[in-house]
Biopython code that builds the backbone (N, CA, C, O; Angstrom):
import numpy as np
from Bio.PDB.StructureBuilder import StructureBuilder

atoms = [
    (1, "UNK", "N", (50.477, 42.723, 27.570)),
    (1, "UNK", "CA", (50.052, 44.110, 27.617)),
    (1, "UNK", "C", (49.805, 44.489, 29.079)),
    (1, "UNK", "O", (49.142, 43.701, 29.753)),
    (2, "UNK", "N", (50.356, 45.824, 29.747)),
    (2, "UNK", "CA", (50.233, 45.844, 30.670)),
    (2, "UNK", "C", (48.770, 46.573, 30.806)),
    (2, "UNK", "O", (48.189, 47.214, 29.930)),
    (3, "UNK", "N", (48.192, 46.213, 32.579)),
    (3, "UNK", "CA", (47.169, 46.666, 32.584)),
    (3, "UNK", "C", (47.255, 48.440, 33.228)),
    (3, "UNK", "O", (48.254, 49.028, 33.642)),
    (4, "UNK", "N", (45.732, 48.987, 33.106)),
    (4, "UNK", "CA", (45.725, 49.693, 33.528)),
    (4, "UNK", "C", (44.896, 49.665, 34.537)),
    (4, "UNK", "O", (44.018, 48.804, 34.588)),
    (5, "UNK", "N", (45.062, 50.693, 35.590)),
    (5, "UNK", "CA", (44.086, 50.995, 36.710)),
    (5, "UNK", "C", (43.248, 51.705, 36.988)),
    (5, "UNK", "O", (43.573, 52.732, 36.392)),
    (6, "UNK", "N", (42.238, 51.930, 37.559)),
    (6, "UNK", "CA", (41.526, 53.213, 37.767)),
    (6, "UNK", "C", (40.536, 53.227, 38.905)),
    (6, "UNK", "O", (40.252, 52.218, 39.552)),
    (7, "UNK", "N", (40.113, 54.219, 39.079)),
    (7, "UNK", "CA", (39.519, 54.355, 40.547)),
    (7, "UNK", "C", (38.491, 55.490, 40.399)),
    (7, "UNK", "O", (38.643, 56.710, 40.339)),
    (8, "UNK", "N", (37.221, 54.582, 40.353)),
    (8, "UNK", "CA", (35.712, 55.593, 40.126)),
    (8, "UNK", "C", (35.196, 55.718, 41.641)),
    (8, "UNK", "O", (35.709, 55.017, 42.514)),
    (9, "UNK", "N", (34.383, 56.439, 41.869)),
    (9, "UNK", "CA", (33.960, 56.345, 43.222)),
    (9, "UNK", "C", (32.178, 56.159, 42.068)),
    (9, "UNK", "O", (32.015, 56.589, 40.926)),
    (10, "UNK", "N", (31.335, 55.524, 42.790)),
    (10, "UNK", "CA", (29.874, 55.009, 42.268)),
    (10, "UNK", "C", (28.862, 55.279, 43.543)),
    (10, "UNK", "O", (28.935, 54.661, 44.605)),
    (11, "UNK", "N", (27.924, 56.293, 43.250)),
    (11, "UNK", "CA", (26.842, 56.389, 44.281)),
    (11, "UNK", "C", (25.845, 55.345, 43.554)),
    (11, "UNK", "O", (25.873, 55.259, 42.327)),
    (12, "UNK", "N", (25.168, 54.735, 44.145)),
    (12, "UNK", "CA", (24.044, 53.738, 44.176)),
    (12, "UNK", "C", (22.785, 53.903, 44.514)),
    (12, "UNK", "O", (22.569, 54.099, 45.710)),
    (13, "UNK", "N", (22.030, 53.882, 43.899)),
    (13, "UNK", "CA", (20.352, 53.582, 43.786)),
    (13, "UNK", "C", (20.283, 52.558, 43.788)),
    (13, "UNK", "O", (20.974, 52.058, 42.900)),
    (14, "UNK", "N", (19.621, 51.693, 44.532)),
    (14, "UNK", "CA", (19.445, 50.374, 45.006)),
    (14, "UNK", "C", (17.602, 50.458, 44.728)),
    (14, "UNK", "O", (16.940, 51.483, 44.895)),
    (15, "UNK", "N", (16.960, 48.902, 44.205)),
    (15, "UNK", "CA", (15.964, 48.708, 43.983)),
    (15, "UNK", "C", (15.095, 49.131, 43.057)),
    (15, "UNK", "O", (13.891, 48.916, 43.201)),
    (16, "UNK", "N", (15.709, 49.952, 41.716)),
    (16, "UNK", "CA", (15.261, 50.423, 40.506)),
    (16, "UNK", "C", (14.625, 49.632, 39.655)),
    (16, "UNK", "O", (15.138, 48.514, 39.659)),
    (17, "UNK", "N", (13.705, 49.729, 38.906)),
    (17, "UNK", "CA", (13.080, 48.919, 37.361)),
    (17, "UNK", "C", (14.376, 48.426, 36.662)),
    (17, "UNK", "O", (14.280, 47.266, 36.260)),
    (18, "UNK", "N", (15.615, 49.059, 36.413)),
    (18, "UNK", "CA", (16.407, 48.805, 35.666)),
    (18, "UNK", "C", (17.760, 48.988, 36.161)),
    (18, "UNK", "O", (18.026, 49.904, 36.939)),
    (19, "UNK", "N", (18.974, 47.825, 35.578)),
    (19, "UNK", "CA", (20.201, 47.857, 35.689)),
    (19, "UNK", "C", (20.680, 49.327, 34.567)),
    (19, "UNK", "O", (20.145, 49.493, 33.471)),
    (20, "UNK", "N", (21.791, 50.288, 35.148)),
    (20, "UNK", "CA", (22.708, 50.773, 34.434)),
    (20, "UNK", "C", (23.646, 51.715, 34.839)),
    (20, "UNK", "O", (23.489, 52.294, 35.914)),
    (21, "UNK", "N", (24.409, 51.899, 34.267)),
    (21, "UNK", "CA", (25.469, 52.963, 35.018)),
    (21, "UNK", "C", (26.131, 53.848, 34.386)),
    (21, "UNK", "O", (26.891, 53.639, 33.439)),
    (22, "UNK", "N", (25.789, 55.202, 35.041)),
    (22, "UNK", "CA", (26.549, 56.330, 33.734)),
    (22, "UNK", "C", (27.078, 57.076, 34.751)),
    (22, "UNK", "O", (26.865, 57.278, 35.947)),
    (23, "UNK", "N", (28.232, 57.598, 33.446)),
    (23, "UNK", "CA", (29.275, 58.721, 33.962)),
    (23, "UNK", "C", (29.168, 59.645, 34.524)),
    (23, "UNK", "O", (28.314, 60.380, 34.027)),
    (24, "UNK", "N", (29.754, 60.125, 35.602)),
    (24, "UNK", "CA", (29.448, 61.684, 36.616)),
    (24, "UNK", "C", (29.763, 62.407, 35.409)),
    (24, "UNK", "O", (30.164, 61.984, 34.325)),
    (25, "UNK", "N", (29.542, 63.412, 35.744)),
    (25, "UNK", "CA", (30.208, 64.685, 34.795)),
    (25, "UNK", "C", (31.717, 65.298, 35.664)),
    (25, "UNK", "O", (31.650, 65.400, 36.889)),
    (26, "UNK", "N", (32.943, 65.655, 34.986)),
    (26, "UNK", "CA", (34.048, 66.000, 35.509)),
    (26, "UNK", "C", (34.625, 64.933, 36.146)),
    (26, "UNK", "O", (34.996, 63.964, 35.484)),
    (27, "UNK", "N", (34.772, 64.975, 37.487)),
    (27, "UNK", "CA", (35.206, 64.119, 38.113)),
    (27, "UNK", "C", (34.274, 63.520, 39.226)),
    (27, "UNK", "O", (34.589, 62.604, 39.985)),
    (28, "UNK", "N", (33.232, 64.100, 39.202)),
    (28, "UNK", "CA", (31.956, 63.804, 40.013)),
    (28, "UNK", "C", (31.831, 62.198, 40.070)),
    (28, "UNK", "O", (32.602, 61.611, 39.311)),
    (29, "UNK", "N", (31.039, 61.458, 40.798)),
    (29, "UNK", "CA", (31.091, 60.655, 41.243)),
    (29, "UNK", "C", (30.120, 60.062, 39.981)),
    (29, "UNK", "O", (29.353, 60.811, 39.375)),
    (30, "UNK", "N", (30.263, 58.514, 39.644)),
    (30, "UNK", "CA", (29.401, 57.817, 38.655)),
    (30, "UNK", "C", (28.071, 57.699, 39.567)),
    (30, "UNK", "O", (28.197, 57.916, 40.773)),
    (31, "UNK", "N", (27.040, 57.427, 39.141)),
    (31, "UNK", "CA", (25.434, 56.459, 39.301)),
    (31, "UNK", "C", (25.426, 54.954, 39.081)),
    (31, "UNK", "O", (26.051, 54.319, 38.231)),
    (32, "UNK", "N", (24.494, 54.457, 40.130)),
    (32, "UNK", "CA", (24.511, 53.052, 39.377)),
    (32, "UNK", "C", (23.034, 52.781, 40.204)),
    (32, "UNK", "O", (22.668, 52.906, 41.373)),
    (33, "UNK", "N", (22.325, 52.287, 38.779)),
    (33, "UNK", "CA", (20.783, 52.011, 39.255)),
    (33, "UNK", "C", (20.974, 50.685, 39.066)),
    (33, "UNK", "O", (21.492, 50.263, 38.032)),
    (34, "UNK", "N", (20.344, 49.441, 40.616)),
    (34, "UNK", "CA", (21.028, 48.444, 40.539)),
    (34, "UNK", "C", (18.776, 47.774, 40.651)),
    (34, "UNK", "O", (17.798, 48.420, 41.026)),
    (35, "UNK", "N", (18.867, 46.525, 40.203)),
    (35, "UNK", "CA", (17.472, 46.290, 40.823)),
    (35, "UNK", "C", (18.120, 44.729, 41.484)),
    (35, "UNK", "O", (17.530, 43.852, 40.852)),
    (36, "UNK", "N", (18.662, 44.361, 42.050)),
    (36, "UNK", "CA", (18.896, 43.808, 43.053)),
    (36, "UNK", "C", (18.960, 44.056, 44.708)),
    (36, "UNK", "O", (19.605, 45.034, 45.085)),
    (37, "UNK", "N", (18.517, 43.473, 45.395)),
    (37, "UNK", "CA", (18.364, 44.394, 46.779)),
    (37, "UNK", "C", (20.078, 44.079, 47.356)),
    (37, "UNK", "O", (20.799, 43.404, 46.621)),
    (38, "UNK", "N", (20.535, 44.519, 48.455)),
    (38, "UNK", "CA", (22.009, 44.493, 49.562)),
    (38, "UNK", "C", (21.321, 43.507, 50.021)),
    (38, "UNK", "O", (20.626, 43.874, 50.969)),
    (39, "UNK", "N", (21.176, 42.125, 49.700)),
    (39, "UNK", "CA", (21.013, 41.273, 50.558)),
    (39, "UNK", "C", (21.465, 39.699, 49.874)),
    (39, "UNK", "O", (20.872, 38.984, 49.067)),
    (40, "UNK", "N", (22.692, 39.543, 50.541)),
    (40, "UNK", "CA", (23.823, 38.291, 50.130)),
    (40, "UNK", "C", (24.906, 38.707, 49.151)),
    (40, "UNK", "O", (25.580, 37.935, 48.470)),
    (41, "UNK", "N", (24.973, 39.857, 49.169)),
    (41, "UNK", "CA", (25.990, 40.374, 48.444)),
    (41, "UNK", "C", (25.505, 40.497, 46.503)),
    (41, "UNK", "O", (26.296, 40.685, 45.578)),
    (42, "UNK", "N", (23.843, 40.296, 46.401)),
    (42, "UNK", "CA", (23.454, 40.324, 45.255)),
    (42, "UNK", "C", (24.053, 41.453, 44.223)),
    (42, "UNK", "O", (24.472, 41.218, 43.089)),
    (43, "UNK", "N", (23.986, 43.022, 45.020)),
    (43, "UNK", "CA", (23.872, 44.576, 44.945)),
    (43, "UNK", "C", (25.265, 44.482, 44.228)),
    (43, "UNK", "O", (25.634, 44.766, 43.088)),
    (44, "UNK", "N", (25.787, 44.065, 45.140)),
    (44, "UNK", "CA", (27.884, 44.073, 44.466)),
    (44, "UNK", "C", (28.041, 43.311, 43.594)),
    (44, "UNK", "O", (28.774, 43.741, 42.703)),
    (45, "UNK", "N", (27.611, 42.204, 43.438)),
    (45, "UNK", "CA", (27.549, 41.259, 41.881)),
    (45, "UNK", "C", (27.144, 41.742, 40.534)),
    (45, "UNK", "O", (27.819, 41.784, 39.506)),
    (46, "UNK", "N", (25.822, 42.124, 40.755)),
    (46, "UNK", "CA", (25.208, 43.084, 39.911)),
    (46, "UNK", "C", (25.957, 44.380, 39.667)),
    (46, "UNK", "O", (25.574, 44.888, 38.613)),
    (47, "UNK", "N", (26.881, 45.079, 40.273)),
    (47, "UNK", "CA", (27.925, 46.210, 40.468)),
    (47, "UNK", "C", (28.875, 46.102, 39.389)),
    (47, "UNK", "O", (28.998, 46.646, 38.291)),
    (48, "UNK", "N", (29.677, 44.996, 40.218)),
    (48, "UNK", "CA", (30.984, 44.494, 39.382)),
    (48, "UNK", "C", (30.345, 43.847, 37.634)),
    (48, "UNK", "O", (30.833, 44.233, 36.572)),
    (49, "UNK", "N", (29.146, 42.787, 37.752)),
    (49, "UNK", "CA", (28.776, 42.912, 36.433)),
    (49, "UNK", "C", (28.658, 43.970, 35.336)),
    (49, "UNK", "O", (29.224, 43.722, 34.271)),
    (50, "UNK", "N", (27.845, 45.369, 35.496)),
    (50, "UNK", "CA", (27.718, 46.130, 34.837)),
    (50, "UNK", "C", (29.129, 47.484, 34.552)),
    (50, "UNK", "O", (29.353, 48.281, 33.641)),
    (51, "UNK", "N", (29.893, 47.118, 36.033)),
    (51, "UNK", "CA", (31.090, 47.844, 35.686)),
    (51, "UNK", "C", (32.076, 47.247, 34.347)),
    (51, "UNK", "O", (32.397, 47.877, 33.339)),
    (52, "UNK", "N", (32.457, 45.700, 34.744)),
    (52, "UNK", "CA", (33.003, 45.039, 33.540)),
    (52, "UNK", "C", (32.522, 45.075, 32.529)),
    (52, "UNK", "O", (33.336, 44.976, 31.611)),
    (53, "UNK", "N", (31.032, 45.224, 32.104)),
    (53, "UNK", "CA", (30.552, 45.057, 30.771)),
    (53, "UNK", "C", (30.427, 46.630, 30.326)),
    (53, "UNK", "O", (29.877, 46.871, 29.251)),
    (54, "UNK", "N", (30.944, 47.744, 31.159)),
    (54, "UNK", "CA", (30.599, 48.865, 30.541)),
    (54, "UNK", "C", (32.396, 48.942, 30.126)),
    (54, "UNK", "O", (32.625, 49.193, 28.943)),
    (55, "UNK", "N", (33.428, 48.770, 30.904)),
    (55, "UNK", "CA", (34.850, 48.883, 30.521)),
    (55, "UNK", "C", (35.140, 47.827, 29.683)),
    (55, "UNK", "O", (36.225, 47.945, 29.113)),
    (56, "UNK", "N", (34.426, 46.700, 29.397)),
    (56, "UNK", "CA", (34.889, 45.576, 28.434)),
    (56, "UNK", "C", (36.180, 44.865, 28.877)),
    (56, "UNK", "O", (37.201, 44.657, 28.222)),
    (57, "UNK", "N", (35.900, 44.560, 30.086)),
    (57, "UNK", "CA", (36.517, 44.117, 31.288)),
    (57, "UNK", "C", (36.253, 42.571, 31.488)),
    (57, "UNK", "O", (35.408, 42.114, 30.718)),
    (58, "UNK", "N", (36.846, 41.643, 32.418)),
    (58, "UNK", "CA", (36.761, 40.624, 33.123)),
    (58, "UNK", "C", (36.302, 41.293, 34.833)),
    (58, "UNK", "O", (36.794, 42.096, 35.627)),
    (59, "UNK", "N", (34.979, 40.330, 34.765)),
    (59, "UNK", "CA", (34.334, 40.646, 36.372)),
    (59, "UNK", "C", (35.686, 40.619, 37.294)),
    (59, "UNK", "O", (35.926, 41.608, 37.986)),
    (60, "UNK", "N", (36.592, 39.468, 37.310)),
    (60, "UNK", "CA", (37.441, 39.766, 38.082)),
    (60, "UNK", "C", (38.653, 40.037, 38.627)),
    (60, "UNK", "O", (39.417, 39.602, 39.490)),
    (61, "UNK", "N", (38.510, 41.452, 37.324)),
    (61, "UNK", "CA", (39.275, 42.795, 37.153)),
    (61, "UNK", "C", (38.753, 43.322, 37.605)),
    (61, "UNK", "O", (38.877, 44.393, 37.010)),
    (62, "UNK", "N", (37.958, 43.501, 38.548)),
    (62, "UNK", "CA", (36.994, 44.785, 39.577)),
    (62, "UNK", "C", (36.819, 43.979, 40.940)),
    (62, "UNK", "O", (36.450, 42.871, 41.330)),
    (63, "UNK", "N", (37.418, 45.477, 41.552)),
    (63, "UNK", "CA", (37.600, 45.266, 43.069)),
    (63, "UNK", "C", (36.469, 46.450, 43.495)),
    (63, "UNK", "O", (36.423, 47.586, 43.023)),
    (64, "UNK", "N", (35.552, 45.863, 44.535)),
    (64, "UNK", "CA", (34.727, 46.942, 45.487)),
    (64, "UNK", "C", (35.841, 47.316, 46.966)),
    (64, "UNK", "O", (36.164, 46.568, 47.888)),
    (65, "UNK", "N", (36.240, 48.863, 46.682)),
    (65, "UNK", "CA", (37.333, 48.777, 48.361)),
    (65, "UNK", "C", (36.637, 48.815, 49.326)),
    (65, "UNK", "O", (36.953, 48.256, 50.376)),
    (66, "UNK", "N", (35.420, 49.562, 49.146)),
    (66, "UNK", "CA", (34.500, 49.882, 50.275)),
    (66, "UNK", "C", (33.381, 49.906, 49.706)),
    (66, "UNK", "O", (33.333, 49.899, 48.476)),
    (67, "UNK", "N", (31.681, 49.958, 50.848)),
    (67, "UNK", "CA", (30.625, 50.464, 50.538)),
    (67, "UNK", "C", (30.336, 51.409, 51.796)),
    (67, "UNK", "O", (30.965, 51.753, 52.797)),
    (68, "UNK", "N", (29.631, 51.548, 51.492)),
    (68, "UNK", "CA", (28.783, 52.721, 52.563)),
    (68, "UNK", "C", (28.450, 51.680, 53.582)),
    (68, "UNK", "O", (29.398, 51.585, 54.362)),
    (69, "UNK", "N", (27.338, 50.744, 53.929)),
    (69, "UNK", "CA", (26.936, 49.795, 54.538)),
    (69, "UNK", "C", (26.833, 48.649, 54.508)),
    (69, "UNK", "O", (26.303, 48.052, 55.445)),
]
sb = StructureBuilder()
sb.init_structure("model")
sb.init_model(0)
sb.init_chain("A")
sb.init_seg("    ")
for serial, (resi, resn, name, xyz) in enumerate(atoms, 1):
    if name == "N":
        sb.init_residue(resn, " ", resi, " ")
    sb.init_atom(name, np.array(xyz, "f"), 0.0, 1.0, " ", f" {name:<3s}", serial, name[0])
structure = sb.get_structure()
């Protein structure tokens, strides 16, 4: 089966009570409330985790192209 692709752009809240991630509205950009801090690459683990488990995905079927910092 071939795959498909796609390309979300995700603004981030970093250091929240809780992991989760919901849909922009339109084409607006997704949310992602992460409670891991940017430090050792925790933030992007925790990322790619909740992206795969919301598409019912394999973690590594998700690529980060960029972050902000």
């Amino acid at each position: 089966m071939p795959t498909k692709t796609i390309r979300i752009t995700i603004k981030v809240k970093r250091n929240s009570r809780t992991s989760k991630l919901e849909a922009g509205e339109g084409d607006g950009p997704w949310t992602a409330w992460l409670k891991s801090p940017p430090i050792d690459g925790k933030a992007n683990r925790e990322l790619i985790a909740l992206v795969a488990e919301y598409f019912d995905c394999r973690k590594s079927e998700i690529i980060i192209k960029h972050g902000q910092n």
